[in-house]
N, C-alpha and C positions, 0 to 999 in steps of 0.2 A: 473570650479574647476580644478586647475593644480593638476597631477599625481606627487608623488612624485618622485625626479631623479632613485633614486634605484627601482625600483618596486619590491615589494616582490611576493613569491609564489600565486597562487591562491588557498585559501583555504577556500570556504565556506560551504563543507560538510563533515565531518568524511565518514569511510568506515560505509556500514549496516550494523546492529547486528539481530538480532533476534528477531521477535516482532511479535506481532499480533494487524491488526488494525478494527477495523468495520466500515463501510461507511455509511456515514448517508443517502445516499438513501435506498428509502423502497418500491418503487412502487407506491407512492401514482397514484389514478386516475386521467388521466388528464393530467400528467407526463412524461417529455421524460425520464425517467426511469423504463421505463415497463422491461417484460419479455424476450423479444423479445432480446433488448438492453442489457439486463442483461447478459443472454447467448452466445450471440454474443461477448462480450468482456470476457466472460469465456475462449471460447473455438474457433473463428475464426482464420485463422492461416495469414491474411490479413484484419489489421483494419482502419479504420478514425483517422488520429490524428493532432492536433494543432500544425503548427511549430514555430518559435522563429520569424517569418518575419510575420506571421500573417495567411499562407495560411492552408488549412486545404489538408491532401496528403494521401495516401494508405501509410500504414509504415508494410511491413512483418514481421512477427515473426518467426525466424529461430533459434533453433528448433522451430516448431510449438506448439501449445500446447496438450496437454496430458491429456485425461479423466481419473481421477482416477477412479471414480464412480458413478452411476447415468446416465444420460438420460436430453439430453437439451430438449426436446419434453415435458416428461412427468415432469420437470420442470416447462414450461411455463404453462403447462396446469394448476398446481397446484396452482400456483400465480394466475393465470386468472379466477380460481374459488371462490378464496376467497372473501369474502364480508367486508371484516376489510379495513378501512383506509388506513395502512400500511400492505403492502402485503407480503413484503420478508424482509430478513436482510442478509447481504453480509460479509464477511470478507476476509483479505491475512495473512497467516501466510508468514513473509520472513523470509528468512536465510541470515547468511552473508557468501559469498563465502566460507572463509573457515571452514562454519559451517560442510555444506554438497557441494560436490565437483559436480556441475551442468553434468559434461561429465561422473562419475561414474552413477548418477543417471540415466540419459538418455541413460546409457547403460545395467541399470539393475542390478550393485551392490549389492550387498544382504547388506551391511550393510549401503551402502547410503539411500537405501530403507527401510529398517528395524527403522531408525531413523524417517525418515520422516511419518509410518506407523504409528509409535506410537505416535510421535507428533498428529497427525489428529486425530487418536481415542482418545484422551484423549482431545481435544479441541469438538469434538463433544458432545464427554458425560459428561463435563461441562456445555455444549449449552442444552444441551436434559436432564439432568438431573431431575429423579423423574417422567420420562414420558414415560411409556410402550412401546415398541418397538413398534407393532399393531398400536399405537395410533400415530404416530411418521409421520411428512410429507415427501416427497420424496425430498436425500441430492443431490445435484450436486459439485461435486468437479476437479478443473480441475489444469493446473500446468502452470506456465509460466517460460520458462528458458532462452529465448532471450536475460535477461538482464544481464546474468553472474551469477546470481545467481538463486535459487529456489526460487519460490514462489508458494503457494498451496491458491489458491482461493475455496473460501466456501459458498455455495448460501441456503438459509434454508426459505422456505414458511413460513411465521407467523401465522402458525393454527396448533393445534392437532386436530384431532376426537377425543370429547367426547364420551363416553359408549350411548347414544343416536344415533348415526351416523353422528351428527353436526359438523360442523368444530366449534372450540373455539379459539380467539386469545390468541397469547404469544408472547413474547419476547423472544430471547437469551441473548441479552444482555441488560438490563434496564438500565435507563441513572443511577440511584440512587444506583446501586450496580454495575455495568460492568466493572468501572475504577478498584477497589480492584479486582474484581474476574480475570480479565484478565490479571490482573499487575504477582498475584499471578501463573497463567498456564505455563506464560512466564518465570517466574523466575524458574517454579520447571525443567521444561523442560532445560530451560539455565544449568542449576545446574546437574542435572542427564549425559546431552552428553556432559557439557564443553562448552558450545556455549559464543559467542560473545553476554555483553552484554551491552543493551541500553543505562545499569544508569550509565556506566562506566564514570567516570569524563574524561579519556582519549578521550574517542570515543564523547565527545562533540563538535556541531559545534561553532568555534571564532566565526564564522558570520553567521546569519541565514537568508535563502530566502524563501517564501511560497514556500511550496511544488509542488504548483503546477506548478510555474517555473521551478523548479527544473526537472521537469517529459517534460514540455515540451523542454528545451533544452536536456536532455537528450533520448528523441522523437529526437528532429532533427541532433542529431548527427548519431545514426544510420538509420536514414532516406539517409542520405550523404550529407544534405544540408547544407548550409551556415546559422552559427550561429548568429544570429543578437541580439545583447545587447539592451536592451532597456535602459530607463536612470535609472530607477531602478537597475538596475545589473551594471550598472557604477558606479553609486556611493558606491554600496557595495563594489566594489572592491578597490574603493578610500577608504573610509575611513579602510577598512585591511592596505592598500600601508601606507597612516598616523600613521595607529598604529604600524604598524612594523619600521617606522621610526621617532617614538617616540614623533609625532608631537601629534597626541591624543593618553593624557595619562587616561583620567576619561571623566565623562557624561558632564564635563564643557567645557573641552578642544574637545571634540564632538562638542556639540551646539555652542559653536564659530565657530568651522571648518568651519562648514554646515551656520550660517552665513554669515562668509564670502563671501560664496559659493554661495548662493543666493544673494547674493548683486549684484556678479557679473556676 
């Protein structure tokens, strides 16, 4: 597929906004998703990570990360005693850089701090809501700032103690209400400090790559390695180079492109 003469910008991700996401690991048994693993990507300040060439390489986290509260020990332990299928549920609140300023944070700003405080508690007691402090599993919260912006990671065991002394499973987030209740925390939070937000028709990406591309080249940039495209992320950037140069104008003048494309 020839690039077009002009090539345009590369643009396949808006800046972050504000969001909250939940990870669909849970611990199941049997699982490279345990506790152990859980924690360790909480709060390691040197982890394992995928690069764009295929190799898997130590990538430091500088800052390192930041225990807000809780205990990786008495974390694992709490997952590790549970008897439910699904052990834990995980979340990241991020911010967009200029939501909360990552170097005030990390310096102890009283009002970088003060935002992000209240974001957490009010995400928590959405999550725990109707559920007696007592009764309540032990939270682990840690922080990641390496990437220019804040993020607050949130790990929560999937049991309360029942008034019998039993552990009972829960959920924080259920598939069948989580999408509204979280869209909702996001928005009131956005809305209250001004924050950058997600649904902004601005802040959409033209092009969109799985995420998890996305995470590993931006892994291997501050790794320091050499970025290696695969043909998936060339073509993405072909067909942006076409649409900026008017060659695809709709989903028609697309599917030709891309025939042609493989034709040849």
């Amino acid at each position: 597929m020839a690039r077009a003469a002009a090539a345009g910008p590369r643009r396949t991700r808006e800046g972050r906004a504000m969001l909250i996401a939940w990870s669909s690991h849970s611990g199941t048994a049997g699982k490279a998703d345990g506790p152990r693993v859980l924690s360790n990507y909480m709060d390691a300040e040197t982890v394992i990570k995928r690069l764009s060439d295929g190799r898997r390489a130590p990538v430091r986290r500088s800052p390192a990360p930041e225990i807000l509260f809780g205990d990786a020990a008495q974390l694992r332990m709490a997952i590790g005693s549970s008897a439910c299928v699904h052990r834990y549920a995980s979340c990241v609140m991020s911010f967009a850089a200029s939501d909360i300023d990552v170097d005030a944070f990390n310096a102890g700003e009283p009002n970088a701090r003060f935002k992000a405080d209240l974001a957490l508690k009010l995400l928590l007691e959405m999550a725990l809501a109707g559920i007696p402090h007592q009764a309540r599993p032990p939270i682990y919260a840690t922080t990641h700032t390496h990437t220019g912006a804040l993020e607050i990671n949130v790990a929560i065991p999937r049991w309360i103690m029942g008034p019998d002394g039993k552990q009972r499973g829960f959920n924080p987030a259920p598939p069948e209400k989580a999408h509204a209740t979280w869209d909702a925390v996001r928005d009131l939070l956005n809305h209250r400090f001004d924050w950058a937000d997600p649904e902004c028709p601005d802040r959409r990406r033209e092009l969109v790559l799985p995420n998890w591309m996305l995470k590993v080249a931006a892994e291997t940039r501050r790794a320091g390695g050499p970025l290696k495209e695969g043909l998936r992320e060339q073509i993405t950037q072909e067909v942006f180079e076409q649409t900026s140069a008017g060659v695809i104008t709709d989903r028609s003048s697309l599917l030709n492109w891309l025939q042609a494309g493989l034709e040849d």
